[in-house]
Structures are given as structure tokens and as C-alpha cells.
C-alpha positions as a Markdown table, in Angstrom:
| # | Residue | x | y | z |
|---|---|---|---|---|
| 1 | Unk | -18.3 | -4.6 | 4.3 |
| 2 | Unk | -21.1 | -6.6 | 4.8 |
| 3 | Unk | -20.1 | -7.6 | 8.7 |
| 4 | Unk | -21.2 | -4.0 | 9.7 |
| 5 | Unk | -24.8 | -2.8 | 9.8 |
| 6 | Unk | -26.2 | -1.0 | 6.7 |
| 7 | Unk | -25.7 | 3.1 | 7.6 |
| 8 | Unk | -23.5 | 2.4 | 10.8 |
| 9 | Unk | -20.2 | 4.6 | 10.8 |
| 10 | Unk | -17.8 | 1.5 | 10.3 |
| 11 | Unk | -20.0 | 0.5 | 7.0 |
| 12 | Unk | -19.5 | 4.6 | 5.4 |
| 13 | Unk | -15.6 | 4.3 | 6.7 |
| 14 | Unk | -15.3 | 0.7 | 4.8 |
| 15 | Unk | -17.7 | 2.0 | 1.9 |
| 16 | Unk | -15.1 | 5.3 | 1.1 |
| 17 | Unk | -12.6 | 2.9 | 1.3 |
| 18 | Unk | -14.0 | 1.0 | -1.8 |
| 19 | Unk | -14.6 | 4.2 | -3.5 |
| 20 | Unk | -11.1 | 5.2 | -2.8 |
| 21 | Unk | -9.3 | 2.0 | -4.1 |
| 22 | Unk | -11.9 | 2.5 | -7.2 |
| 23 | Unk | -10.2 | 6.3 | -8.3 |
| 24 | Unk | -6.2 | 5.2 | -7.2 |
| 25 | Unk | -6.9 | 2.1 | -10.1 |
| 26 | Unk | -6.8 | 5.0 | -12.7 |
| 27 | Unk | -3.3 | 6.3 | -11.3 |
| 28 | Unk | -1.3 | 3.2 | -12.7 |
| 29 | Unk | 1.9 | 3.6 | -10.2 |
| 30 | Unk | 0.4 | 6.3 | -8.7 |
| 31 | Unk | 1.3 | 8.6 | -11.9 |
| 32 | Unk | -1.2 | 10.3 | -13.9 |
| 33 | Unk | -0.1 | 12.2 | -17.0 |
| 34 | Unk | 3.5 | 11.4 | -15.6 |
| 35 | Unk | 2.6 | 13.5 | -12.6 |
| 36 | Unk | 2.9 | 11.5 | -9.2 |
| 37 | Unk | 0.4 | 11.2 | -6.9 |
| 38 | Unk | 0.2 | 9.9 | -3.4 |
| 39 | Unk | -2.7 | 8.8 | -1.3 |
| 40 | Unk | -4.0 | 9.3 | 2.3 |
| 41 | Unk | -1.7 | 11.9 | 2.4 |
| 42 | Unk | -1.3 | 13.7 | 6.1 |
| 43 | Unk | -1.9 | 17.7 | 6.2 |
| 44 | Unk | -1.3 | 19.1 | 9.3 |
| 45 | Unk | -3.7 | 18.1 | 11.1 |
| 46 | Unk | -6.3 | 16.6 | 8.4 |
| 47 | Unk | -5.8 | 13.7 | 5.8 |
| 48 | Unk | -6.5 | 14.0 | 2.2 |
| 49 | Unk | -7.3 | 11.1 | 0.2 |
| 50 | Unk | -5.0 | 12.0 | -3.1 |
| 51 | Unk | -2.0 | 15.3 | -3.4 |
| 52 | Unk | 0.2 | 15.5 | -6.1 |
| 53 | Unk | 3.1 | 17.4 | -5.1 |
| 54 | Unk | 4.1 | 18.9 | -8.4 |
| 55 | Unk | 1.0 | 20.6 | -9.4 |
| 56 | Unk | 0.2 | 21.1 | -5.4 |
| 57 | Unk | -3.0 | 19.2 | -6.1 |
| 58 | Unk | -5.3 | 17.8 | -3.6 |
| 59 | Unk | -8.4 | 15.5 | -3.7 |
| 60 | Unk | -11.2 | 14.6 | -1.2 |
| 61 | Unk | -13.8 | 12.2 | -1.8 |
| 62 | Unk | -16.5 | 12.9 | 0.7 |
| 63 | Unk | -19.1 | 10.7 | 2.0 |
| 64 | Unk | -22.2 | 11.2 | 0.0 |
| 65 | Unk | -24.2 | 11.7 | 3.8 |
| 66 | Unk | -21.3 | 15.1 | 5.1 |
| 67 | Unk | -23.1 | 17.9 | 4.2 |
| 68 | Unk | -19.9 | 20.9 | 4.1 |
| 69 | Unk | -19.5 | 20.9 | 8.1 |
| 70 | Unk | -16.8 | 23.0 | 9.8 |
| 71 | Unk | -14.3 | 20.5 | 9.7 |
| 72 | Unk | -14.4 | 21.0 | 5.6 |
| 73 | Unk | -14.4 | 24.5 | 6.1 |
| 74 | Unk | -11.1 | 23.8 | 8.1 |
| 75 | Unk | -9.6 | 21.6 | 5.9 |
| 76 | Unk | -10.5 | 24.0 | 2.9 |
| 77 | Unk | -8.8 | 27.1 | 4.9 |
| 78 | Unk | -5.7 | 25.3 | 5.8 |
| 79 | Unk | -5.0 | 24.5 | 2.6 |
| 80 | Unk | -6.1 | 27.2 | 0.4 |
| 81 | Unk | -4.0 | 29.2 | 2.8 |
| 82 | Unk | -0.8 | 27.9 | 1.6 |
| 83 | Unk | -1.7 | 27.7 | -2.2 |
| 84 | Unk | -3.2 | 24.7 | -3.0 |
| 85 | Unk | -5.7 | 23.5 | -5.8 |
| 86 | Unk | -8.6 | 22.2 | -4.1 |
| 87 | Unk | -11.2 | 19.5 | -5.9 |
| 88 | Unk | -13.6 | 17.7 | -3.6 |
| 89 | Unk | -15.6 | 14.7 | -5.4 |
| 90 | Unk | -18.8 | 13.3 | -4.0 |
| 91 | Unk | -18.3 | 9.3 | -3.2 |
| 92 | Unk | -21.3 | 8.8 | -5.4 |
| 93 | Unk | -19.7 | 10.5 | -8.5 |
| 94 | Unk | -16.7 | 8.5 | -8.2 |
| 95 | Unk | -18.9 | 5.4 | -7.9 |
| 96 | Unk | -21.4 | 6.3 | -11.0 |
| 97 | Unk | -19.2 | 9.0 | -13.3 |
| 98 | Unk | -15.3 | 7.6 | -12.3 |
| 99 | Unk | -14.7 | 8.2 | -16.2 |
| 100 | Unk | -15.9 | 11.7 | -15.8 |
| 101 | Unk | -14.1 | 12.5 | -12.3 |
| 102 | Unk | -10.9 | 10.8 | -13.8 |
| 103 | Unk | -11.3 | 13.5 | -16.8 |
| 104 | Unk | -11.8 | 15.9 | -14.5 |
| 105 | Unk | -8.3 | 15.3 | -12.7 |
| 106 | Unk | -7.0 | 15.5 | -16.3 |
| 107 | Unk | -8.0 | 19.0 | -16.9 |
| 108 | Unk | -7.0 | 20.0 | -13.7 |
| 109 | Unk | -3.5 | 18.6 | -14.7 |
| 110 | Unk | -3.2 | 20.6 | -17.7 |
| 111 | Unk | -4.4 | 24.5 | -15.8 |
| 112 | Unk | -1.5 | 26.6 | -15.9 |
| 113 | Unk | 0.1 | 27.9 | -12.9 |
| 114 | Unk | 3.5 | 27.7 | -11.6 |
| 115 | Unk | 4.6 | 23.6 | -10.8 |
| 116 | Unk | 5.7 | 23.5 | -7.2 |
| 117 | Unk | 9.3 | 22.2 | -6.1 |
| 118 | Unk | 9.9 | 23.5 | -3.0 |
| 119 | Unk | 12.0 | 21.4 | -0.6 |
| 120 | Unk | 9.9 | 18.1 | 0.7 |
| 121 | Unk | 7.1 | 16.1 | -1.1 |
| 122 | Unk | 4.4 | 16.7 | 1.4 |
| 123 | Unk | 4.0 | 19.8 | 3.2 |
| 124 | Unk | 5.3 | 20.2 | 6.7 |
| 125 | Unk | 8.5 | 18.0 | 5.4 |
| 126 | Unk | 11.7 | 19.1 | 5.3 |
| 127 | Unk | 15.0 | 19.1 | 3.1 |
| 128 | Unk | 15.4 | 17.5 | -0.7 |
| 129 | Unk | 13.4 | 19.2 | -3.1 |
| 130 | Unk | 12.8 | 17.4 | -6.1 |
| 131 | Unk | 15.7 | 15.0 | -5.1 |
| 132 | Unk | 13.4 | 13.7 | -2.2 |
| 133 | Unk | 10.3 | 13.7 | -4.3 |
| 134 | Unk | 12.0 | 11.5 | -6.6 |
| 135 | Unk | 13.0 | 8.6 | -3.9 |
| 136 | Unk | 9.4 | 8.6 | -2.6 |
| 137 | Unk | 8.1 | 8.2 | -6.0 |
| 138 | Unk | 10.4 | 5.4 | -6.2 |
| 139 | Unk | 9.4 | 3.8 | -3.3 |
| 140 | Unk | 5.8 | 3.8 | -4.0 |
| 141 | Unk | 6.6 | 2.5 | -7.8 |
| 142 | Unk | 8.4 | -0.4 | -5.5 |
| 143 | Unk | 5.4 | -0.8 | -3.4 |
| 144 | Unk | 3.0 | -0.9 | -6.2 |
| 145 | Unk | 4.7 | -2.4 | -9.4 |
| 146 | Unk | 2.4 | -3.5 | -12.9 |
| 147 | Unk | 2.0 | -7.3 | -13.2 |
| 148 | Unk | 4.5 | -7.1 | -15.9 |
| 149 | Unk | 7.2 | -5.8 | -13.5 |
| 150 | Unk | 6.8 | -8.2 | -10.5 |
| 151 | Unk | 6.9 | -10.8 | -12.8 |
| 152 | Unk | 10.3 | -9.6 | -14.1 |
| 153 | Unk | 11.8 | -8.5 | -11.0 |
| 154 | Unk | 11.2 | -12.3 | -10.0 |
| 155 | Unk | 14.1 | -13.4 | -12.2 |
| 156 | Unk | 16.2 | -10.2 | -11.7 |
| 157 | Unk | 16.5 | -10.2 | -8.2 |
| 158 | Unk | 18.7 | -11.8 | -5.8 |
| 159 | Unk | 21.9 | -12.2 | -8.7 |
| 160 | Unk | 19.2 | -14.7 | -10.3 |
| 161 | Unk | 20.4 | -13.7 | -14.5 |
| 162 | Unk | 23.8 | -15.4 | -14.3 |
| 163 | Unk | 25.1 | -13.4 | -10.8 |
| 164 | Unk | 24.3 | -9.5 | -12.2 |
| 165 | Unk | 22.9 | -7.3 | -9.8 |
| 166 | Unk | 19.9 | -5.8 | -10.9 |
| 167 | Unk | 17.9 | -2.3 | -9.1 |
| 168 | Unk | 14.6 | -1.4 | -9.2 |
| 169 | Unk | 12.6 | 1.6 | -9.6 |
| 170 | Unk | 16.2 | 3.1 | -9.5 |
| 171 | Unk | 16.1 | 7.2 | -9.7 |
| 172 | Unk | 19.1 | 8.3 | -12.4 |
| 173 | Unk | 18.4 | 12.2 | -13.3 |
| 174 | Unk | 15.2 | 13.7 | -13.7 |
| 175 | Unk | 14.0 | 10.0 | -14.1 |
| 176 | Unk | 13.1 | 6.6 | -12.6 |
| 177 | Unk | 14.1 | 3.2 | -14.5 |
| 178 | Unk | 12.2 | -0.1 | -14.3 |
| 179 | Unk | 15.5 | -1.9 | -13.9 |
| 180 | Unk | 19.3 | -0.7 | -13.8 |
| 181 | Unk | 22.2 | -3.6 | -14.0 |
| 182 | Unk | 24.9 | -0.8 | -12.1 |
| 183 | Unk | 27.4 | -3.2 | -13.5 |
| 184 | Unk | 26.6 | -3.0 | -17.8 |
| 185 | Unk | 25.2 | 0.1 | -17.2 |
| 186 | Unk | 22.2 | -1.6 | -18.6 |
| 187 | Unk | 18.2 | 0.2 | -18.4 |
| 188 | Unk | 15.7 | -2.3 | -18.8 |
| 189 | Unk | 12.3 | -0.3 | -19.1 |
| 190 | Unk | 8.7 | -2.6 | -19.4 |
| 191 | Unk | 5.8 | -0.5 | -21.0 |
| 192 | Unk | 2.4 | -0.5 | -21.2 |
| 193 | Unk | 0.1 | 0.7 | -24.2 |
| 194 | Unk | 1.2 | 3.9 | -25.6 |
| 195 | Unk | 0.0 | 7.1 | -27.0 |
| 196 | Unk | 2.7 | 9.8 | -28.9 |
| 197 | Unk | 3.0 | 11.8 | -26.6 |
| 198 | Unk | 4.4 | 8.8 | -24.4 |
| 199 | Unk | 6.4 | 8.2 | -27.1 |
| 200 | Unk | 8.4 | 11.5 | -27.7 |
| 201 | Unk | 8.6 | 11.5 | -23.9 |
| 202 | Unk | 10.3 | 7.7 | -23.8 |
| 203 | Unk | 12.7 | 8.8 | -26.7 |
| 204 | Unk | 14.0 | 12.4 | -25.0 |
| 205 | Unk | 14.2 | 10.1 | -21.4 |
| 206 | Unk | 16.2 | 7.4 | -23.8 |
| 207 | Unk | 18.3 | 10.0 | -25.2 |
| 208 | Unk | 19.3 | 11.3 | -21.9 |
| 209 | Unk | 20.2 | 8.1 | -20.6 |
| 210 | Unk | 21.8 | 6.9 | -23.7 |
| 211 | Unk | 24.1 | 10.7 | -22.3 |
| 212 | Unk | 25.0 | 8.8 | -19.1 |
| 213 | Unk | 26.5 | 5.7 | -21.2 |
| 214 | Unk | 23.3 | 3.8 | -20.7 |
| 215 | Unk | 22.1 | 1.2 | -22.8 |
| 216 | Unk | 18.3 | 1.2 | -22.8 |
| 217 | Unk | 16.1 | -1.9 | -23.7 |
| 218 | Unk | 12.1 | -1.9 | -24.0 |
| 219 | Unk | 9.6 | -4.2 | -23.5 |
| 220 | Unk | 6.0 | -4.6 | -23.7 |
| 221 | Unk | 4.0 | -5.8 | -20.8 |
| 222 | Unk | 2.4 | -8.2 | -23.1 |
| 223 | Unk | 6.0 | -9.7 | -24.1 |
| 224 | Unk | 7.4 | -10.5 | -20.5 |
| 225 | Unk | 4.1 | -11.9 | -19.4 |
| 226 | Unk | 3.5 | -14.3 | -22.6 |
| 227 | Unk | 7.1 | -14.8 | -23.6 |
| 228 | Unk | 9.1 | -14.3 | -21.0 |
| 229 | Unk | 11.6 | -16.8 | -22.0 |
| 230 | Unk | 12.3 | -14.6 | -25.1 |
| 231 | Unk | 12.8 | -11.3 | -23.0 |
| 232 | Unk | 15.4 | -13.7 | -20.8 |
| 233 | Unk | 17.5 | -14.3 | -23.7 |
| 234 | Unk | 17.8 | -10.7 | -24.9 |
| 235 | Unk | 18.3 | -9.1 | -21.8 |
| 236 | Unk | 21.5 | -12.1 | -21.3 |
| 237 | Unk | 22.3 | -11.3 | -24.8 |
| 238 | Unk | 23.0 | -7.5 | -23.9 |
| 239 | Unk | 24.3 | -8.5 | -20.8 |
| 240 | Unk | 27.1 | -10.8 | -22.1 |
| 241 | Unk | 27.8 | -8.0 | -24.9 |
């Protein structure tokens, strides 16, 4: 940022692009309250910098020098023309208030209204409905995996744990496991800090896979980054079962 000059276009474009990467650090995997988001999503002919799909949200963060020119007002139109939610966030509010913006996002979550899961993640897209939305998800949960993932995928990958094959970020349902061994029908899931709320959900998404002849094993992300040696020798334990 610092090899453009202070106010020159290439110093704001760089600038929102800080901003940006500051509001996707609050979508861990791109999910927020389990909803999926994606970012520098295309529109037609416009980008937005955040859409979630299911709840046909949008977010801008605009520069804090745009006043609302005609090319908001465009932007605006062409999407509140085919039903979207609209929220636009100053790049200063993001950068003094993200807690407040991030809440923000939360309540817009919760309004009611009906979810949308018409064919095709992002408008102008074609065929899959939910199916398709699902495989993108997965795709960017590849792309962008917790600390606590990469570092497991490392040893499941490539037949490492004694020849199984292992997927990731592998769709099955309604859901998306960490880790799937096709052959033991094994679901190896690695959480973060948890609420209840996350809890009931884990146990209902447990309960359906348990339906499919799963077997579902859980880890902390402090317990495959600080014993990882320990995880290694349970999940060969249920493998060798």
C-alpha cells in the first residue's frame, strides 16, 4: 500500500482491499451462522464484495470518498429488481465499528423472509439448485480450510494413514464433512469453540449421518494442533475396527 501515492486511485483500490480481507476474517470458511457466503461475487454487470445465496444477501463496502453516484444507483436497481437484500457499509465503519457491522450482518441473518433455492448459486447461473450450491461451498471450504484442518489433511492425504483414502470437504446430504474415508465409511469432523446452538446442530447432522452407516468422530482444533499424535492413533484405531 505504501508504493502508491497517499489519495491516488491505486492507494483507495489497495486500501478497500484491506478493509475487505478485515470483514471476510469474521466469515470463518466463508459461513456465518452456518449460512455461506462468497466474496467478489459478479452480478451482471457489477461486482459485489460479499452475497450469500441462501438468504439472497448482498454487501458493498464503499470507499469512504464515493458519494451515492449513478453507478450505485445502478447497482442498487439491478438488484433490488430481482429481490435482493441490499446493505452497503462505509469502508470507515468496517475499519472503526467491524464488531458492530459484523452484528449487523447477524441481524440481517435472522429477518424473516422466504430462503432462496432457486437453481444456481449466483444469479445469471444455471442448473443444480441447492446440489450446486453445496459443491461450491465445498470448494471454497477447500480453498480456505482452518489451521486445524490443513494440518490434518497433511497426514490424510495422498493414502498417507496406512493406504486409506481420505476426501475433503466432501458434500453427503444436506451437509459437508471435514474428512470422509469412502472405504470405513468413516466422518472425521475438527471443531472450533462452540455455543448450544452449534451443538444441537452437530448432533441432528451426527444423527443423520450415523442414518447413512456413518461413523462420526470429533475433534477439537486445539487437539489436532497440540496432540496430534493422539488424534493419529484414534482415528487408526477406528480405522482398523
Amino acid at each position: 500500500m505504501d508504493d502508491y501515492p497517499v489519495g491516488s486511485k491505486r492507494y483507495r483500490e489497495s486500501d478497500l482491499e484491506v478493509v475487505t480481507e478485515m470483514l471476510w476474517e469474521q466469515f470463518p470458511n466463508g459461513r456465518l451462522d452456518g449460512y455461506f457466503f462468497k466474496k467478489k461475487c459478479r452480478m451482471g454487470d457489477f461486482r459485489v464484495d460479499f452475497y450469500c445465496p441462501k438468504k439472497k444477501l448482498v454487501i458493498i463496502i464503499s470507499d469512504d470518498t464515493a458519494t451515492f453516484n449513478d453507478y450505485y444507483s445502478d447497482l442498487f436497481g439491478h438488484l433490488y429488481q430481482q429481490g435482493f437484500r441490499v446493505v452497503m457499509f462505509p469502508e470507515k465503519d468496517v475499519k472503526e465499528n467491524l464488531l458492530w457491522v459484523v452484528e449487523t450482518i447477524h441481524i440481517l441473518l435472522k429477518l424473516p423472509g422466504k430462503e432462496h433455492t432457486s437453481p444456481g448459486g449466483t444469479p445469471g447461473e444455471g442448473g443444480g439448485g441447492k446440489k450446486r450450491e453445496l459443491i461450491e461451498r465445498a470448494r471454497e471450504m477447500r480453498r480456505n480450510p482452518t489451521q486445524a484442518e490443513d494440518a490434518l489433511w497433511k497426514v490424510l492425504r495422498k493414502k498417507n494413514l496406512d493406504g486409506y483414502k481420505f476426501r475433503k470437504q466432501h458434500p453427503m446430504g444436506n451437509y459437508i464433512v471435514d474428512f470422509y474415508c469412502p472405504e470405513k465409511k468413516l466422518v472425521i469432523e475438527v471443531d472450533g469453540g462452540q455455543h448450544s446452538e452449534q451443538e444441537e446442530q452437530d448432533a441432528e447432522r451426527s444423527r443423520y449421518l450415523e442414518s447413512r452407516g456413518c461413523h462420526v468422530i470429533r475433534f477439537w482444533n486445539n487437539e489436532v494442533l497440540k496432540n496430534m499424535d493422539g488424534v493419529i492413533e484414534i482415528i487408526l484405531n477406528e480405522l482398523n475396527q
